[in-house]
VMD Tcl script that draws the C-alpha trace (Angstrom):
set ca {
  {0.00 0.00 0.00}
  {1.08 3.41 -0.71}
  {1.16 5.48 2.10}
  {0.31 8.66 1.15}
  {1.62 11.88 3.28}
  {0.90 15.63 3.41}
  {4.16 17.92 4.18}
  {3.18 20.87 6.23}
  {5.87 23.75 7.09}
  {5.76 27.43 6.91}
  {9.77 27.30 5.39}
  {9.61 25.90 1.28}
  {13.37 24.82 1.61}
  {12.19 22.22 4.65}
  {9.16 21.10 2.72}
  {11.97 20.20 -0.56}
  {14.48 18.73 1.73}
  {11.35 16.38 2.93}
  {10.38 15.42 -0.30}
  {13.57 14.68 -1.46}
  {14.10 12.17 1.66}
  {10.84 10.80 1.01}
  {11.57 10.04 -3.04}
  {14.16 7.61 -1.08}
  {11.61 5.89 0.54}
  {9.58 3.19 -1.49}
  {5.92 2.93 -1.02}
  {5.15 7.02 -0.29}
  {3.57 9.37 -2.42}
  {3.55 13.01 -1.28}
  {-0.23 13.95 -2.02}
  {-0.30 17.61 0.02}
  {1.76 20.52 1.04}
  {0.96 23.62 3.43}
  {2.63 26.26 4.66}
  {0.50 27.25 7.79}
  {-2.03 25.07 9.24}
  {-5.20 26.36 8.76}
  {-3.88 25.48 5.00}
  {-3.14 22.48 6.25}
  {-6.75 21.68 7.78}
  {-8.16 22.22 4.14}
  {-5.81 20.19 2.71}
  {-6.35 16.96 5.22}
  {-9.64 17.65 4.53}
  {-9.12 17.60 0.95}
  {-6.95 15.07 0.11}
  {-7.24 12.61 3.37}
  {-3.55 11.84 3.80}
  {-2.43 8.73 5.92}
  {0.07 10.78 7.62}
  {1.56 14.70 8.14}
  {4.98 15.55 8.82}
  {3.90 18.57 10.52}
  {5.86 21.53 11.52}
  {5.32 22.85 15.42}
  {6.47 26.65 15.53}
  {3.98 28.65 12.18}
  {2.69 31.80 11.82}
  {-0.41 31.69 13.00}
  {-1.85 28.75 14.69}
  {1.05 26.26 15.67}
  {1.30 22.00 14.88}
  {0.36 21.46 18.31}
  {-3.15 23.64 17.95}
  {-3.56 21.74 14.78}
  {-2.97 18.06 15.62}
  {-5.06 18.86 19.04}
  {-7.89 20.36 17.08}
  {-8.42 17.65 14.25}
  {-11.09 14.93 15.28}
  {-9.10 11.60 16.86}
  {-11.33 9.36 14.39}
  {-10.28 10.84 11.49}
  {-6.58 12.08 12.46}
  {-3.87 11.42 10.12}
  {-0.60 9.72 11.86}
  {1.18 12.49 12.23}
  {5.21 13.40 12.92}
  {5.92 16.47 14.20}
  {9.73 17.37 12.35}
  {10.68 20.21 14.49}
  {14.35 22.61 15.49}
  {12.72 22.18 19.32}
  {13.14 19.07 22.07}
  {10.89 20.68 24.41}
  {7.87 19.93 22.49}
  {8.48 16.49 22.50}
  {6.28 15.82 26.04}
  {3.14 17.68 24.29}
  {3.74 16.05 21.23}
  {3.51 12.28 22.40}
  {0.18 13.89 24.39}
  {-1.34 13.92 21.14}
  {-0.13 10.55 20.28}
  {2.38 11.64 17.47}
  {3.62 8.61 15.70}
  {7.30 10.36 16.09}
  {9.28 13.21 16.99}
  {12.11 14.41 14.14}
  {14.38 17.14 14.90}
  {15.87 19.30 12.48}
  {18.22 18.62 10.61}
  {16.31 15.62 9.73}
  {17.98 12.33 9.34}
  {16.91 9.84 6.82}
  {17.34 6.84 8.77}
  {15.05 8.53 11.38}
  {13.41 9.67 8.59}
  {12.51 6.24 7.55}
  {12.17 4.58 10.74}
  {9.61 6.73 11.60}
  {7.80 5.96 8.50}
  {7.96 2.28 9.01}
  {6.44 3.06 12.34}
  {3.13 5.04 10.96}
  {3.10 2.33 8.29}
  {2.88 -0.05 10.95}
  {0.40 1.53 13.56}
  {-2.13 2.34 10.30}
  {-1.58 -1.67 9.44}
  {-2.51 -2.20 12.91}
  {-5.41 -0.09 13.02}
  {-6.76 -0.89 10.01}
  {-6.46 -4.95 11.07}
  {-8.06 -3.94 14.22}
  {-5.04 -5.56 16.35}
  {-4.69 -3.36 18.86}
  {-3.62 -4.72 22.31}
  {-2.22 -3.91 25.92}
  {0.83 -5.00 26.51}
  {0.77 -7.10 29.76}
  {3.67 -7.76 31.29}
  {4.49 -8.98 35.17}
  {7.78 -7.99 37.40}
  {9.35 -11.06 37.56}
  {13.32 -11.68 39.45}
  {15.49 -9.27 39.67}
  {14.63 -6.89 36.50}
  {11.56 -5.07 35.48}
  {8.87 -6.50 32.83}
  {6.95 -4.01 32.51}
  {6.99 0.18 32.86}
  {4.61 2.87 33.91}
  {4.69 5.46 31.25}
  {2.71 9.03 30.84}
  {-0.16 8.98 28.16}
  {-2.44 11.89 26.91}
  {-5.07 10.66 29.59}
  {-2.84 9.03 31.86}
  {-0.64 6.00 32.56}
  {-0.14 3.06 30.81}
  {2.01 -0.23 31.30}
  {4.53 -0.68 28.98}
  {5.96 -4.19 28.43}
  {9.52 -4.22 28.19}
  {9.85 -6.93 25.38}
  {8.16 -4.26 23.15}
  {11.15 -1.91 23.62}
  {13.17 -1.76 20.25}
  {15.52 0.53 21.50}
  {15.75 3.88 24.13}
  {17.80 7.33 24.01}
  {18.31 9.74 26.48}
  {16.49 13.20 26.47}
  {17.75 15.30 29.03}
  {15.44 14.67 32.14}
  {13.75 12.00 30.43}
  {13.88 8.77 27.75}
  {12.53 8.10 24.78}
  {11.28 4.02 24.95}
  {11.12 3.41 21.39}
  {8.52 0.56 20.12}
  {8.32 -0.56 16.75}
  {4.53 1.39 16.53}
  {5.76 4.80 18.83}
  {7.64 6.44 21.25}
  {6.77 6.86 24.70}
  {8.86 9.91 27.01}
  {9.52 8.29 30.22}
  {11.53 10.80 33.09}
  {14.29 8.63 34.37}
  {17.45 8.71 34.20}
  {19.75 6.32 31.99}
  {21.42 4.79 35.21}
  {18.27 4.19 37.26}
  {17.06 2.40 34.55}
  {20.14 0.63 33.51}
  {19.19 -1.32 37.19}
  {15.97 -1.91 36.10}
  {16.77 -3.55 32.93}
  {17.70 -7.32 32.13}
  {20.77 -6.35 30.29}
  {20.39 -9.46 27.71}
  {17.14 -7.93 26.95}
  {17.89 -4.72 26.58}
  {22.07 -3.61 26.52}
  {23.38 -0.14 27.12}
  {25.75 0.33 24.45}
  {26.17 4.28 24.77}
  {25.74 6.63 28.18}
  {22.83 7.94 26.21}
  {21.55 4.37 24.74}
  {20.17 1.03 24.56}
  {19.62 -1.10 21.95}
  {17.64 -4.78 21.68}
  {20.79 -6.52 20.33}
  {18.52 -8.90 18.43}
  {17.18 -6.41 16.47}
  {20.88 -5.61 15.76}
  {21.67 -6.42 11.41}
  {24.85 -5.01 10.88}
  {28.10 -3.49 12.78}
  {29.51 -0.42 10.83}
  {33.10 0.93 11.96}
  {32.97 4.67 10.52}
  {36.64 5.09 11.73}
  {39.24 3.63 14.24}
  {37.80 2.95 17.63}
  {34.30 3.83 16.29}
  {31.22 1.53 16.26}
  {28.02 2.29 15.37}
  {25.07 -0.14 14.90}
  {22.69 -0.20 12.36}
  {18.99 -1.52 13.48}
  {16.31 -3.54 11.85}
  {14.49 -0.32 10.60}
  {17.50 1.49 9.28}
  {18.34 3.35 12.26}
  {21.84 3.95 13.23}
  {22.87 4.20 17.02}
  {26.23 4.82 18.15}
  {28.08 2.78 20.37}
  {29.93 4.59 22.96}
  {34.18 4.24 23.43}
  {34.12 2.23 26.78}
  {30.58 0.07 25.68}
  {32.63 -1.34 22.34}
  {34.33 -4.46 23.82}
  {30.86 -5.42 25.89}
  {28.75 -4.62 22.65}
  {30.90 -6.88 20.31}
  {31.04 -9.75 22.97}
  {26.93 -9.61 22.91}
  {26.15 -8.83 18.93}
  {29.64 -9.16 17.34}
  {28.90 -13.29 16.46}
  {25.07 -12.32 15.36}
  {25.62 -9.77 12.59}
  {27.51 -8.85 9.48}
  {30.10 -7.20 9.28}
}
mol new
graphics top color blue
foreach p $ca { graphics top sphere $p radius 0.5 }
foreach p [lrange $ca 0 end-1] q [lrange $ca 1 end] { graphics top cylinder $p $q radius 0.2 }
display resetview
């Protein structure tokens, strides 16, 4: 399936360097763009997009107001792509698929396409599902993380992979994010380390979803996820990382 997607941002040079990521990225068809977001209401309107890669800071109303204001049965998936981190709390509020910060990326480019693909697949199967999970030994199964209306239990196994975000993490599942305030070494304890590994003081990574080990220069590691994103693997975590994924990926 196509997945057809609607570009707004009030800056024409962001909405080309989008587009040209995107014509790298099989299966998408920009249908839309808009530069402010009442444009951008007539155009979802219009055209129905799957998803919006939607600017935060316009003239005018902002992204937030927009995404916020557009009826939850018929919202897009949206991805906020914005210069800012401290949106990032409000913008998982409104259950944003993913949170891109400028410069964009294309690896995070695509993995965050992947994940709208996969949470409109899900939706559209009508699979949804709580994760259940249990505390069991010494390591946690399961985490309490902030929603729009509240709290939900995470399950650990569905963690793909976490970074660090000042104050808080970013628990990173294959359908969104979820912005958790802990800090890395508190939950370091918390974490069965064969489930999850800490390969970087700002990091962890599921080493099976681990394809391929990529050595930019001497000393250097960084390693390149199922979805195409690229995580780097800090000096004094190499030796530990390549004892756990070394054997189980190409080189």
């Amino acid at each position: 399936m196509t997945l057809r997607v609607a570009i707004v941002d009030d800056e024409a040079l962001a909405i080309d360097r989008l587009r040209e990521l995107l014509g790298d990225i099989e299966g998408v068809e920009v249908v839309a763009t808009a530069h402010t977001a009442d444009q951008a209401c007539e155009k979802i309107a219009e055209v129905r997009p799957d998803l919006v890669l939607l600017d935060i800071q316009m003239p005018g109303r902002s992204g937030m107001a927009l995404a916020a204001d557009l009826p939850v049965e018929e919202r897009p998936e949206i991805i906020f792509v914005t210069a800012f981190e401290h949106f990032a709390p409000d913008a998982f509020a409104v259950d944003a698929a993913d949170y891109l910060l400028k410069p964009v990326r294309f690896d995070r480019l695509r993995q965050a396409i992947i994940r709208a693909r996969r949470r409109i697949d899900l939706m559209a199967a009508a699979e949804h599902g709580k994760a259940v999970a249990e505390e069991t030994g010494r390591y946690a199964r399961e985490l309490w993380v902030s929603v729009r209306d509240g709290q939900v239990r995470l399950d650990v196994d569905l963690i793909d992979w976490i970074e660090a975000a000042k104050d808080y993490v970013l628990l990173h599942t294959s359908t969104r994010s979820y912005l958790h305030r802990i800090s890395m070494n508190a939950l370091e304890e918390k974490l069965d380390p064969k489930a999850l590994l800490r390969v970087h003081r700002s990091a962890f990574v599921r080493p099976s979803l681990v394809e391929k080990l990529e050595r930019p220069g001497r000393g250097s590691l960084n390693l390149i996820l199922r979805d195409g994103v690229i995580v780097q693997v800090g000096p004094s975590y190499v030796k530990d990382v390549l004892r756990v994924v070394g054997p189980n990926t190409q080189d």
